[in-house]
LODREN-503017 format. One line per field, with one value per residue (C-alpha): residue number from 1; residue in three letters; x, y negated, z. Coordinates in steps of 0.1 Angstrom, whole numbers, plus 5000, padded with zeros to 4 digits. Example, Ala and Ser with C-alpha at 12.3 -4.5 7.8 and 13.67 -1.06 7.14 Angstrom:
2
resi	(1 | 2)
resn	(ALA | SER)
xx	(5123 | 5137)
yy	(5045 | 5011)
zz	(5078 | 5071)
***
This chain:
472
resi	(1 | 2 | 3 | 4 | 5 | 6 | 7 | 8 | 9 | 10 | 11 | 12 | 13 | 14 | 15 | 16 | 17 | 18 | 19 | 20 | 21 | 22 | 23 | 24 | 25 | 26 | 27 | 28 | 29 | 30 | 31 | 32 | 33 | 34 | 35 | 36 | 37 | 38 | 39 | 40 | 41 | 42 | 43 | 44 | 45 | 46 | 47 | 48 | 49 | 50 | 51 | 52 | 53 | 54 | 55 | 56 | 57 | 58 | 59 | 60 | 61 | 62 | 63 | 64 | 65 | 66 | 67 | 68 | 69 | 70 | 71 | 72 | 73 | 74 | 75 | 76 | 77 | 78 | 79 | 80 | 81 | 82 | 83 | 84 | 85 | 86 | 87 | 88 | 89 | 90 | 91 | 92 | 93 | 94 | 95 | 96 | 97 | 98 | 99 | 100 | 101 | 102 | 103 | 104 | 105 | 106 | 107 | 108 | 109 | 110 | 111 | 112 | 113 | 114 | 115 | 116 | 117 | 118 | 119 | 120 | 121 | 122 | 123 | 124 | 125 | 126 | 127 | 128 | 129 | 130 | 131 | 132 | 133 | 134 | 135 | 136 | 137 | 138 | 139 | 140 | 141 | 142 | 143 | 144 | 145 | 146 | 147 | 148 | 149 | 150 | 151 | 152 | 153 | 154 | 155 | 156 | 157 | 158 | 159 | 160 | 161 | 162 | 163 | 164 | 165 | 166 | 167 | 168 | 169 | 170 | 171 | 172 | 173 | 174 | 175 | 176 | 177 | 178 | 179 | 180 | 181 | 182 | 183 | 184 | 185 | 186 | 187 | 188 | 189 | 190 | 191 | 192 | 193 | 194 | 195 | 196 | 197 | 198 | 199 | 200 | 201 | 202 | 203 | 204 | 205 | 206 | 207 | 208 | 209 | 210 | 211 | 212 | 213 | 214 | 215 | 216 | 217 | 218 | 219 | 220 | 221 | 222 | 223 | 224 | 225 | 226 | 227 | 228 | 229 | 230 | 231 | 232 | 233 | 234 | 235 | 236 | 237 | 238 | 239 | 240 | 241 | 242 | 243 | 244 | 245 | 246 | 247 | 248 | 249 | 250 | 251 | 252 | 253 | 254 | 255 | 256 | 257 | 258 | 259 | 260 | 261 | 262 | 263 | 264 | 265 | 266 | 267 | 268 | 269 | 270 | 271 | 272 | 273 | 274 | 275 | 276 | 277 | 278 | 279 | 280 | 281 | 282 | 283 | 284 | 285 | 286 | 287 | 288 | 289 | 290 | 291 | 292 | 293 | 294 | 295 | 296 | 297 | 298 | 299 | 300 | 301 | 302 | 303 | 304 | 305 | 306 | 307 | 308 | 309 | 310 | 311 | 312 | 313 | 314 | 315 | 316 | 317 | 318 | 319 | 320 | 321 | 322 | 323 | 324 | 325 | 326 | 327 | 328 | 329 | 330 | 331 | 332 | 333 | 334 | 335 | 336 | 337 | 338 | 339 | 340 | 341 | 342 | 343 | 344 | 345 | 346 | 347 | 348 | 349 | 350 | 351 | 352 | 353 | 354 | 355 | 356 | 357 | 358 | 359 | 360 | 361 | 362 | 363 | 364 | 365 | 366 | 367 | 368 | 369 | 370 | 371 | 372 | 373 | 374 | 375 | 376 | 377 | 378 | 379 | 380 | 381 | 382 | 383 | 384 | 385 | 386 | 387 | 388 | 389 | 390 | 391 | 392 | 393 | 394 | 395 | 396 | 397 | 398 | 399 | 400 | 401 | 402 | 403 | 404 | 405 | 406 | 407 | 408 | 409 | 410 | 411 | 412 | 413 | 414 | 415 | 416 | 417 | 418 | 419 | 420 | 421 | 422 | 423 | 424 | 425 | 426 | 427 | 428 | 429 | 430 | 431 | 432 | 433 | 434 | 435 | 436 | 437 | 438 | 439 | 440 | 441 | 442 | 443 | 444 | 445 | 446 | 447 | 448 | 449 | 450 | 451 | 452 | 453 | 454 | 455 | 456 | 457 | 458 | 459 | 460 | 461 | 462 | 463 | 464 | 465 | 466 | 467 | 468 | 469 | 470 | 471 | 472)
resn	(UNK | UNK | UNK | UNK | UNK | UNK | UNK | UNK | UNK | UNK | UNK | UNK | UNK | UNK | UNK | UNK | UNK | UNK | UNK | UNK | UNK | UNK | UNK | UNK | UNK | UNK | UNK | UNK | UNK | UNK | UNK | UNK | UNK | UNK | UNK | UNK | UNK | UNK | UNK | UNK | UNK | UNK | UNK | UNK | UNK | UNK | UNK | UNK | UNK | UNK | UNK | UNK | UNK | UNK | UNK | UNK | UNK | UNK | UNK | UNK | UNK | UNK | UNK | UNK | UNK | UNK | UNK | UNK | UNK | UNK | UNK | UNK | UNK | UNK | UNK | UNK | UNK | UNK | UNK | UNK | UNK | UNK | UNK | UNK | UNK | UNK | UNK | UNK | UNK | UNK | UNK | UNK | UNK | UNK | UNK | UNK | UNK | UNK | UNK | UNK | UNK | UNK | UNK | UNK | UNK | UNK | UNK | UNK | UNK | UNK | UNK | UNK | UNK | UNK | UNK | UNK | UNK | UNK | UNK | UNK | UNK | UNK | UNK | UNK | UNK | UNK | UNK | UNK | UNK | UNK | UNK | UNK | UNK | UNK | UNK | UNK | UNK | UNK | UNK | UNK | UNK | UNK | UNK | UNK | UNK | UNK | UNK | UNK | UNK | UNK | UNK | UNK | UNK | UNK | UNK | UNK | UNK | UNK | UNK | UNK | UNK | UNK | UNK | UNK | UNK | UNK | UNK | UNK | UNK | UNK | UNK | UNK | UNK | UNK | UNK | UNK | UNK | UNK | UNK | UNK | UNK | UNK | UNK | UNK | UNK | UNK | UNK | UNK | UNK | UNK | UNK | UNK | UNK | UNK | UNK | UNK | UNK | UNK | UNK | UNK | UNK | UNK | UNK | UNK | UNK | UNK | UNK | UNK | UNK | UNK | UNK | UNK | UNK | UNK | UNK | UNK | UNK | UNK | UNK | UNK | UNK | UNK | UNK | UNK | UNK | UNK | UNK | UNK | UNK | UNK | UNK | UNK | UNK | UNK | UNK | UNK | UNK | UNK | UNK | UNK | UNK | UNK | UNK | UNK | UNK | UNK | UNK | UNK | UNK | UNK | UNK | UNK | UNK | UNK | UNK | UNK | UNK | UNK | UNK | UNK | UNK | UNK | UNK | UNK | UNK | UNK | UNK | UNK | UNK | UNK | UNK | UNK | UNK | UNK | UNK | UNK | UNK | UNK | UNK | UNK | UNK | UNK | UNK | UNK | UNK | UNK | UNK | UNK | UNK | UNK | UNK | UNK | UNK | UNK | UNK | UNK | UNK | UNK | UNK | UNK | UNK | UNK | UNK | UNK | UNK | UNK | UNK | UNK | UNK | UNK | UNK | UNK | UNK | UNK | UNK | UNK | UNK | UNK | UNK | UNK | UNK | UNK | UNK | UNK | UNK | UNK | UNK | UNK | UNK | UNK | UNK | UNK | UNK | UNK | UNK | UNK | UNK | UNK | UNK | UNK | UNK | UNK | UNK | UNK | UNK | UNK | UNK | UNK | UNK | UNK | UNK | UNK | UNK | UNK | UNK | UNK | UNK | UNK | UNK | UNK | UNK | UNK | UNK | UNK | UNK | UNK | UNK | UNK | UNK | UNK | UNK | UNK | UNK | UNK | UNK | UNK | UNK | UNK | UNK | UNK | UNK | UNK | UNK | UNK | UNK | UNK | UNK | UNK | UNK | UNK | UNK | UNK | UNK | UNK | UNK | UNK | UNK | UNK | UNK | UNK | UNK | UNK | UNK | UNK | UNK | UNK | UNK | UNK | UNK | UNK | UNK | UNK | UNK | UNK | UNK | UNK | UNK | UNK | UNK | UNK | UNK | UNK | UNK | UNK | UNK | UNK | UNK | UNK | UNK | UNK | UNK | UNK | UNK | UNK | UNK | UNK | UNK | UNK | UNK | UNK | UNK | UNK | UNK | UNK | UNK | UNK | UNK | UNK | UNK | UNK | UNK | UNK | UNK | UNK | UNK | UNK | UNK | UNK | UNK | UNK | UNK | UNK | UNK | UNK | UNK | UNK | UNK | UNK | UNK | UNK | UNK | UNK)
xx	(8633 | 8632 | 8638 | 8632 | 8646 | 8645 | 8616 | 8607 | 8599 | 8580 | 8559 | 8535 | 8530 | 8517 | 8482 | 8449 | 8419 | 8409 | 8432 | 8442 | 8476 | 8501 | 8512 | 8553 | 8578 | 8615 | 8612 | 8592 | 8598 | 8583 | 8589 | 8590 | 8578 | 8557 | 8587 | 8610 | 8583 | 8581 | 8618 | 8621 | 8595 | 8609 | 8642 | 8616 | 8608 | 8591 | 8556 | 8546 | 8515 | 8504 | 8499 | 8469 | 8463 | 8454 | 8420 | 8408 | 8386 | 8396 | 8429 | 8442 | 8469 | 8485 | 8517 | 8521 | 8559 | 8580 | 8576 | 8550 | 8555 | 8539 | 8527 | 8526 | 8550 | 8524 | 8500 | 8497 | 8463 | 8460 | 8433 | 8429 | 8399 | 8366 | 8349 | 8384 | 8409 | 8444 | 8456 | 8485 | 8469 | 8478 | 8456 | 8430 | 8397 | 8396 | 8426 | 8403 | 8373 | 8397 | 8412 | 8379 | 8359 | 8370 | 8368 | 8325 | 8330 | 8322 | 8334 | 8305 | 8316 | 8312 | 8328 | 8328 | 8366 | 8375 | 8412 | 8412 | 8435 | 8419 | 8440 | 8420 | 8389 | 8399 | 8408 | 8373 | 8353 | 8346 | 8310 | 8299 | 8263 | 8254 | 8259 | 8222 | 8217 | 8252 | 8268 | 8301 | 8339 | 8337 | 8310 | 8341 | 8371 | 8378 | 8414 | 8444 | 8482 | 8487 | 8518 | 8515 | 8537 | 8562 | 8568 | 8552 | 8525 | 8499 | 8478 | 8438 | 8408 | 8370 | 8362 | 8390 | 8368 | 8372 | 8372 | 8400 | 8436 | 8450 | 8484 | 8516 | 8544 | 8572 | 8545 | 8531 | 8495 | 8470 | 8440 | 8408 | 8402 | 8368 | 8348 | 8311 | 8311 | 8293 | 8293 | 8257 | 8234 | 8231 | 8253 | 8288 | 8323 | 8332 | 8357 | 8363 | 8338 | 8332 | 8303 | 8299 | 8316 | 8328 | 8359 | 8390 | 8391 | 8361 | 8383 | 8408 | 8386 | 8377 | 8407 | 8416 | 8453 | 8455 | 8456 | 8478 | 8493 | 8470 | 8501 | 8478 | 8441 | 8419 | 8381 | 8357 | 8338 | 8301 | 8293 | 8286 | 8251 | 8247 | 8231 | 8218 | 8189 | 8191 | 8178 | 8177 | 8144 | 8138 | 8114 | 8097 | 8096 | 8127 | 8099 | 8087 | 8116 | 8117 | 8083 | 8086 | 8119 | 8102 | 8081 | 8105 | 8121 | 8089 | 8081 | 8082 | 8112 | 8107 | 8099 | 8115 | 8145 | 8171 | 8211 | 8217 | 8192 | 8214 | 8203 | 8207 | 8197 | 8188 | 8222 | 8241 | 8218 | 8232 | 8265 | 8261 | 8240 | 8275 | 8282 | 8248 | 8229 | 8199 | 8189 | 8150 | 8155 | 8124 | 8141 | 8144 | 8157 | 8167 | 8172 | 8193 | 8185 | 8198 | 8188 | 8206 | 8202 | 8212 | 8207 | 8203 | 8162 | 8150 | 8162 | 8127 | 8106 | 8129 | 8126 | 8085 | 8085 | 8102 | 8074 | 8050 | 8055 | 8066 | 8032 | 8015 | 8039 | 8030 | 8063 | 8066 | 8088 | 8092 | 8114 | 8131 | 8164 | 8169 | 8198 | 8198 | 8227 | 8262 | 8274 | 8242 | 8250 | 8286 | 8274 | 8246 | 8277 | 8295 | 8265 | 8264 | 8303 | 8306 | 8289 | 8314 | 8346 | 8335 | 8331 | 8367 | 8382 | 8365 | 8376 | 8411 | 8414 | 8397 | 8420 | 8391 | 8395 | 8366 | 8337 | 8308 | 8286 | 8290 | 8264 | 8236 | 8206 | 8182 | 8152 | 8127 | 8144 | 8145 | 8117 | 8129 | 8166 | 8156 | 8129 | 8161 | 8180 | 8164 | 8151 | 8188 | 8207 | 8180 | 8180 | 8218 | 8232 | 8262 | 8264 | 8260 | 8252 | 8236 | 8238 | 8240 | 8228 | 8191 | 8189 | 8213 | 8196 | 8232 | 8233 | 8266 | 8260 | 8290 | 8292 | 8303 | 8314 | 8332 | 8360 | 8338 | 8312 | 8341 | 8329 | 8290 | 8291 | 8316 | 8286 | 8255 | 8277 | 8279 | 8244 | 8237 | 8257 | 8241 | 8208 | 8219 | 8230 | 8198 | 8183 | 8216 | 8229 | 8265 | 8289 | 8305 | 8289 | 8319 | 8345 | 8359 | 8374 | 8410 | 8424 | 8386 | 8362 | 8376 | 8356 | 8325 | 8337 | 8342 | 8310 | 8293 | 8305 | 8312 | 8332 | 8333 | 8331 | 8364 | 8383 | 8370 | 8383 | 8416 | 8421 | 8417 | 8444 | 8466 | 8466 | 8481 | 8493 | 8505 | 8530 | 8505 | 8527 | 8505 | 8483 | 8489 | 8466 | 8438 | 8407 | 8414)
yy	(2616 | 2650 | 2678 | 2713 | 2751 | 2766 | 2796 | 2783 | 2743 | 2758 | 2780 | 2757 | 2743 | 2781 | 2779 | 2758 | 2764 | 2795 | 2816 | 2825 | 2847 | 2845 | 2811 | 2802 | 2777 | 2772 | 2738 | 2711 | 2676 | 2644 | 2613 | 2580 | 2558 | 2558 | 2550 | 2578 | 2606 | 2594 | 2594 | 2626 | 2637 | 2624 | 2650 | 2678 | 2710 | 2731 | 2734 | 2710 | 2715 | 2687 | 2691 | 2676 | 2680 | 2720 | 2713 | 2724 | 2757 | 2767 | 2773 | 2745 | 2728 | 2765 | 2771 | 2798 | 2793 | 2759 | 2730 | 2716 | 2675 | 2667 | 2625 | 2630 | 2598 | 2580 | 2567 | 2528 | 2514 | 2474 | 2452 | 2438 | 2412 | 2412 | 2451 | 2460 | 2485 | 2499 | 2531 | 2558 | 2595 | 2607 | 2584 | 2607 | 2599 | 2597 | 2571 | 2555 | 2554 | 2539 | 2509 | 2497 | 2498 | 2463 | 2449 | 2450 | 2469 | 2506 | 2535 | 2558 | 2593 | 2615 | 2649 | 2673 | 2677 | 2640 | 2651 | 2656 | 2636 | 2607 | 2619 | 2651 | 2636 | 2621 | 2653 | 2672 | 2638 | 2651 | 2641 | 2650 | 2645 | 2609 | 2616 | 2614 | 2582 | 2565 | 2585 | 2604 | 2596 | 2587 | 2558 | 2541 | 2541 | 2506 | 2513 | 2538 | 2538 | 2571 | 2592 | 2620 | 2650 | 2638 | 2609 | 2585 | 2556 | 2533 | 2511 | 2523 | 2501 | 2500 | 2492 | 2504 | 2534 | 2560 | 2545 | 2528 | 2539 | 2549 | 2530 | 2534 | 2511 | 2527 | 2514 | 2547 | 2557 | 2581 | 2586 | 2603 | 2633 | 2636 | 2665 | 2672 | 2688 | 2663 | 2671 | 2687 | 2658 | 2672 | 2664 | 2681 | 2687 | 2716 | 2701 | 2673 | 2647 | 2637 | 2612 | 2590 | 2559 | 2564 | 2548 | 2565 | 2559 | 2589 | 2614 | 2615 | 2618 | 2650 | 2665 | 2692 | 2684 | 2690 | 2658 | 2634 | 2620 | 2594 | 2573 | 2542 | 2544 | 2509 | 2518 | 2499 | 2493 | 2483 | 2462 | 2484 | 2494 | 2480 | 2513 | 2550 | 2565 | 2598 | 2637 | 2670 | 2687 | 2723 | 2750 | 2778 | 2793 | 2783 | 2781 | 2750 | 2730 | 2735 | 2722 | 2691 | 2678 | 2671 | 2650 | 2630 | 2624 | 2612 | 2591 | 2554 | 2544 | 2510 | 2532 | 2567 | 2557 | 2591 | 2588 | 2627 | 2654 | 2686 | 2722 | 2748 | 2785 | 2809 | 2825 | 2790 | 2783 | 2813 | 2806 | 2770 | 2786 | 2792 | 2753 | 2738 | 2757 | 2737 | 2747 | 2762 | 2797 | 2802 | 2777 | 2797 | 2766 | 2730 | 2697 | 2669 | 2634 | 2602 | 2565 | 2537 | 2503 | 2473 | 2449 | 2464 | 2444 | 2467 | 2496 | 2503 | 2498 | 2527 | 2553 | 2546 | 2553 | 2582 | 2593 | 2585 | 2606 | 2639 | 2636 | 2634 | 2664 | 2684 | 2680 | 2695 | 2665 | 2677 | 2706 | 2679 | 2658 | 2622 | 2600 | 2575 | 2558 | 2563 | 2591 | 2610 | 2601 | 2612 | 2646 | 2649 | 2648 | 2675 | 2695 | 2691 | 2696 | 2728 | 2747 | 2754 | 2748 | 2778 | 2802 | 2785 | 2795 | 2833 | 2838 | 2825 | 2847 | 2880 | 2876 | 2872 | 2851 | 2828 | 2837 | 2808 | 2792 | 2754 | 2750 | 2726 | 2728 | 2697 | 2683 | 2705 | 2737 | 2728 | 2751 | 2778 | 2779 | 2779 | 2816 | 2828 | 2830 | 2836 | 2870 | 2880 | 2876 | 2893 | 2926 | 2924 | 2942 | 2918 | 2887 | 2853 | 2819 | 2790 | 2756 | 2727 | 2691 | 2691 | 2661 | 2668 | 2706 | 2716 | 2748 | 2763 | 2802 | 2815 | 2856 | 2871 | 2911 | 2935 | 2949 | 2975 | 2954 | 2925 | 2938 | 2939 | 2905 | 2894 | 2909 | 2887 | 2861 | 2863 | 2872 | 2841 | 2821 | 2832 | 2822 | 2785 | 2784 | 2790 | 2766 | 2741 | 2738 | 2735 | 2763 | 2734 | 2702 | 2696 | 2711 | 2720 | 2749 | 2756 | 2792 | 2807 | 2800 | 2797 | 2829 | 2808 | 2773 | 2792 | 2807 | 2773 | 2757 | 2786 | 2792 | 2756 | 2739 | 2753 | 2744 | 2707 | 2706 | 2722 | 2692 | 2670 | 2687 | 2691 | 2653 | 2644 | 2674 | 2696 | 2719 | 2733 | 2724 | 2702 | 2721 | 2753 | 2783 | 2761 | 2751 | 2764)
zz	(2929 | 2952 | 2933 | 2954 | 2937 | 2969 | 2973 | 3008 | 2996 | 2961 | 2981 | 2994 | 2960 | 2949 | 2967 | 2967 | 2985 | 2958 | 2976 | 2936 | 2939 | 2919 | 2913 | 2906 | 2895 | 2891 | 2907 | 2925 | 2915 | 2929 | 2918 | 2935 | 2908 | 2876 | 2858 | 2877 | 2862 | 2827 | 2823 | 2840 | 2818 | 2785 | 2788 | 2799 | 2781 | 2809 | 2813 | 2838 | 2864 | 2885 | 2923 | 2946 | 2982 | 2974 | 2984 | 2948 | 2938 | 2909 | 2908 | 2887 | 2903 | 2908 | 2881 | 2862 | 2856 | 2849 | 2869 | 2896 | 2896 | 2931 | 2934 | 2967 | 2973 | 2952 | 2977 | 2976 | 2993 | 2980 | 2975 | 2942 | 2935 | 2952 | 2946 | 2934 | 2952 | 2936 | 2948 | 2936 | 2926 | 2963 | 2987 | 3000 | 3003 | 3040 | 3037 | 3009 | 3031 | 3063 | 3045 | 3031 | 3070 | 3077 | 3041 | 3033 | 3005 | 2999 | 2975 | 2969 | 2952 | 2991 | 2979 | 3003 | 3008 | 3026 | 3026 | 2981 | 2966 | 2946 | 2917 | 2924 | 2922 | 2891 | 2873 | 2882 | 2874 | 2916 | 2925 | 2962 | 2983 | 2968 | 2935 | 2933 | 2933 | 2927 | 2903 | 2900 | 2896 | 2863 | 2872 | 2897 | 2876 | 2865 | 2850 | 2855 | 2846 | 2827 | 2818 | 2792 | 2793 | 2766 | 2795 | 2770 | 2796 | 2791 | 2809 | 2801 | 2808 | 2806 | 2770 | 2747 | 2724 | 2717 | 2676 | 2681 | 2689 | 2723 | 2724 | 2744 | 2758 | 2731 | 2703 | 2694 | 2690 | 2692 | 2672 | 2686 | 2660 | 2644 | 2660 | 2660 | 2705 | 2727 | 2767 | 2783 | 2793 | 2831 | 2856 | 2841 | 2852 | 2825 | 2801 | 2782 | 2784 | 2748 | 2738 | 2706 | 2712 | 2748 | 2761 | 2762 | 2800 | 2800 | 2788 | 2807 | 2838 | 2839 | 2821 | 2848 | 2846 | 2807 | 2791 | 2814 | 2850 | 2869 | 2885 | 2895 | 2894 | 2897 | 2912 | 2913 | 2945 | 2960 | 2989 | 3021 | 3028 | 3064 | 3076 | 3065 | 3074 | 3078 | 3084 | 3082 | 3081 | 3086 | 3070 | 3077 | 3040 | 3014 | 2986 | 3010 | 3007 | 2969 | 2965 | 2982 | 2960 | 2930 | 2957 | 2970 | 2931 | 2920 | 2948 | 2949 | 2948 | 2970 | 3001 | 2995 | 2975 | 2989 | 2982 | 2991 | 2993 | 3001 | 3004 | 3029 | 3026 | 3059 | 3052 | 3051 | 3084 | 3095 | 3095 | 3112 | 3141 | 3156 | 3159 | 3159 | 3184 | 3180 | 3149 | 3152 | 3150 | 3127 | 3103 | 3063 | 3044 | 3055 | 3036 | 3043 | 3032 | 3034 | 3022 | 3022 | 3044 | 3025 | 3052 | 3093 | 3096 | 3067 | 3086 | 3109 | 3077 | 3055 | 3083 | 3090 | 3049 | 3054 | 3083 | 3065 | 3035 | 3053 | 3074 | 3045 | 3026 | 3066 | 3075 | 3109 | 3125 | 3158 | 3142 | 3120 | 3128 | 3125 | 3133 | 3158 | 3155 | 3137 | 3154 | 3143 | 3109 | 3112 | 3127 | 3102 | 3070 | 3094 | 3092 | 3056 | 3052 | 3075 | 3052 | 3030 | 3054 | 3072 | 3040 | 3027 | 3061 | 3062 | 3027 | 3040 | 3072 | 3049 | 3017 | 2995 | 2963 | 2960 | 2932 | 2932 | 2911 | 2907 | 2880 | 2870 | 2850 | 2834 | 2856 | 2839 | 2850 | 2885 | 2901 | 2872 | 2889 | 2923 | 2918 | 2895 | 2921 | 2951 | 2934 | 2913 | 2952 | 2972 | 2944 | 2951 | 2983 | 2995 | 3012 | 3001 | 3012 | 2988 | 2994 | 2970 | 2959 | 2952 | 2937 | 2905 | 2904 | 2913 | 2936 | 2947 | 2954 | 2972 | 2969 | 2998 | 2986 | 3007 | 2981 | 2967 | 2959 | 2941 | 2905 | 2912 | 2924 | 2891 | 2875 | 2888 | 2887 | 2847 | 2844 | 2861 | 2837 | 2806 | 2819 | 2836 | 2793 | 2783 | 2800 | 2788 | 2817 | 2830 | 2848 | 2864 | 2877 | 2907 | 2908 | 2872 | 2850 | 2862 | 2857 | 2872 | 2847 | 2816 | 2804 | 2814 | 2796 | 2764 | 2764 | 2772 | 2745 | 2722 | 2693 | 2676 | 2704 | 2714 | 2680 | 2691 | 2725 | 2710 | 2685 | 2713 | 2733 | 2706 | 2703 | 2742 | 2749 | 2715 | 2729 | 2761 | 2781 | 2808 | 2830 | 2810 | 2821 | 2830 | 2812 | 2777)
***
């Protein structure tokens, strides 16, 4: 085990991608073994936050005092049995991605950070562009090795509920309290997930760092599309590319059958105008989609579908991009990807914290969302850029204020939570809670809904002591 007291070796461990300030610890541990960290953690008193590759938003894997346990030496890649892979919490979904190329098989969840930790992904339930059609982190998670904070571990799998009890190698046991909160129905990162009857595994995932230590996590895997089809279609109005989503939802699936559809405002054009000089200039709003290829011959007959429909939805396709081959593809997810890298970087080099929506509403609210905020940002007077998964009615709006404007912008940013609650949605369908938007989870769920998520908490993790500061 590495044990680090020295300012110089904590100090990376203080910062994430929120650029949140304030962040230290007395030490930095990181263990070599499962069985190194529970021990450690058995003669521990500290509070104890847990450290990912810092690609997180919301400040969670930043300490506010005690210890950071890093699992950064954690990072086994192995085959297990057919659509089976093992890997420790600190393989990165890049690394992921690499080992599986020569194998057939395929691990869907694309979030938009490739260098997150899997152990990461696990702790925001992460999600990414194809979570329209193949789900989310949860959906993948066959089994995981698990270390609570008292340095008590157990092995979880798919199918041990909820109703009966969670046990642990010293013969102890847990039992699920009886609460009346059950998780929004959208797509939902905020919190606990908490359904009737759902396996233990579920809650866990999800947990933001508050509940236990992923030390080995079993996912489960797909067989590898053998192509994409793929493209990015422009627009001279914004309200044009609204109109034609609910299209392509309600569109037979046997021909149009999309993975991703991903939104880009004129301001999120705006900013990759400087890398992609191609882009029409007239262009308000584009949309990125892409289908999967089961098998290469079928490959012709998806993209003449895809023709076919935007000719008929007038479609101008000689302003629209479409890959021809992999490296299209590859530069149609940088694209997609660049958005946010280049506000994450500006908000780097300018000092400014990041304040952004990562919220979700149900189907029916779709159209409702979308005229919300396009007239709340344009009544505002700073800069923002919105950008988002369209097919889970999940929008990220990223506020852009000068330092005058920071509390005008805090301000449509709350109004713009009550009214995604009106309409049930989510204030977090990605990236979690953390230390950021704890004011927001609490109103979400309200006053009982708290007490709930506390007896849960108080049964893994009674003293606070894991992931204190963020989530409740």
């Amino acid at each position: 085990m590495i044990r680090k007291t020295e300012s110089e070796f904590i100090a990376p461990y203080l910062k994430d991608a929120s650029n949140f300030l304030g962040g230290h610890a007395e030490e930095v541990v990181i263990p070599e073994t499962s069985d190194e960290l529970a021990d450690f953690l058995k003669n521990e008193t500290r509070p104890v936050t847990i450290a990912g590759a810092g690609t997180g938003l919301t400040a969670s894997r930043i300490p506010s005092g005690g210890i950071v346990i890093s699992l950064e030496r954690l990072n086994i890649i192995m085959k297990e049995e057919e659509g089976r892979v093992r890997v420790g919490p600190a393989v990165t979904l890049n690394e992921l991605q690499s080992f599986l190329v020569p194998t057939g098989w395929f691990y869907p969840p694309n979030p938009t950070e490739a260098w997150a930790s899997l152990g990461g992904n696990l702790a925001t339930n992460a999600s990414g562009s194809r979570s329209y059609k193949y789900g989310v982190t949860r959906d993948y998670v066959e089994e995981v090795e698990l270390v609570l904070v008292d340095g008590r571990k157990t092995f979880l799998q798919r199918g041990l509920k909820i109703t009966e009890p969670l046990a642990f190698e010293d013969g102890s046991k847990i039992i699920f309290p009886e609460i009346a909160y059950q998780s929004p129905e959208c797509k939902n990162a905020a919190g606990y997930f908490v359904r009737p009857g759902m396996d233990w595994l579920d809650l866990f995932i999800g947990s933001d760092g508050t509940l236990g230590i992923f030390t080995e996590i079993v996912l489960r895997l797909i067989p590898r599309p053998d192509d994409f089809v793929s493209g990015v279609l422009f627009f001279d109005e914004e309200r044009s590319c609204w109109e034609l989503v609910p299209k392509i939802k309600s569109s037979d699936r046997k021909k149009i059958d999309p993975c991703s559809l991903e939104y880009f405002d004129r301001n999120a054009l705006k900013k990759l105008k400087s890398k992609y000089k191609n882009i029409p200039n007239h262009s308000a709003a584009a949309l990125f989609f892409e289908q999967d290829v089961i098998k290469m011959k079928d490959r012709g007959l998806v993209l003449e579908n895809w023709y076919k429909f935007l000719r008929e939805e007038n479609i101008m396709l000689d302003d629209s991009w479409f890959a021809q081959g992999p490296k299209d593809v590859r530069m149609f997810h940088d694209f997609r990807h660049d958005v946010p890298a280049i506000i994450n970087e500006e908000n780097s080099r300018v000092g400014r914290v990041k304040l952004g929506t990562d919220m979700a509403v149900p189907d029916k609210y779709f159209m409702s969302m979308m005229r919300f905020y396009k007239e709340t940002m344009e009544a505002s007077d700073f800069d923002y850029v919105m950008f988002g998964h369209f097919g889970d009615n999940h929008l990220h709006i990223n506020f852009l204020p000068e330092e005058s404007q920071r509390d005008a912008a805090q301000k449509l940013c709350d109004q713009m939570v009550s009214q995604i609650l009106e309409w049930g949605g989510t204030v977090s369908a990605e990236h979690g809670i953390g230390k950021l938007k704890k004011k927001y989870f609490a109103k979400m769920v309200g006053p009982n809904g708290l007490k709930d998520l506390n007896k849960i908490k108080h049964c893994l993790n009674p003293e606070n002591r894991l992931g204190a500061g963020n989530l409740l």
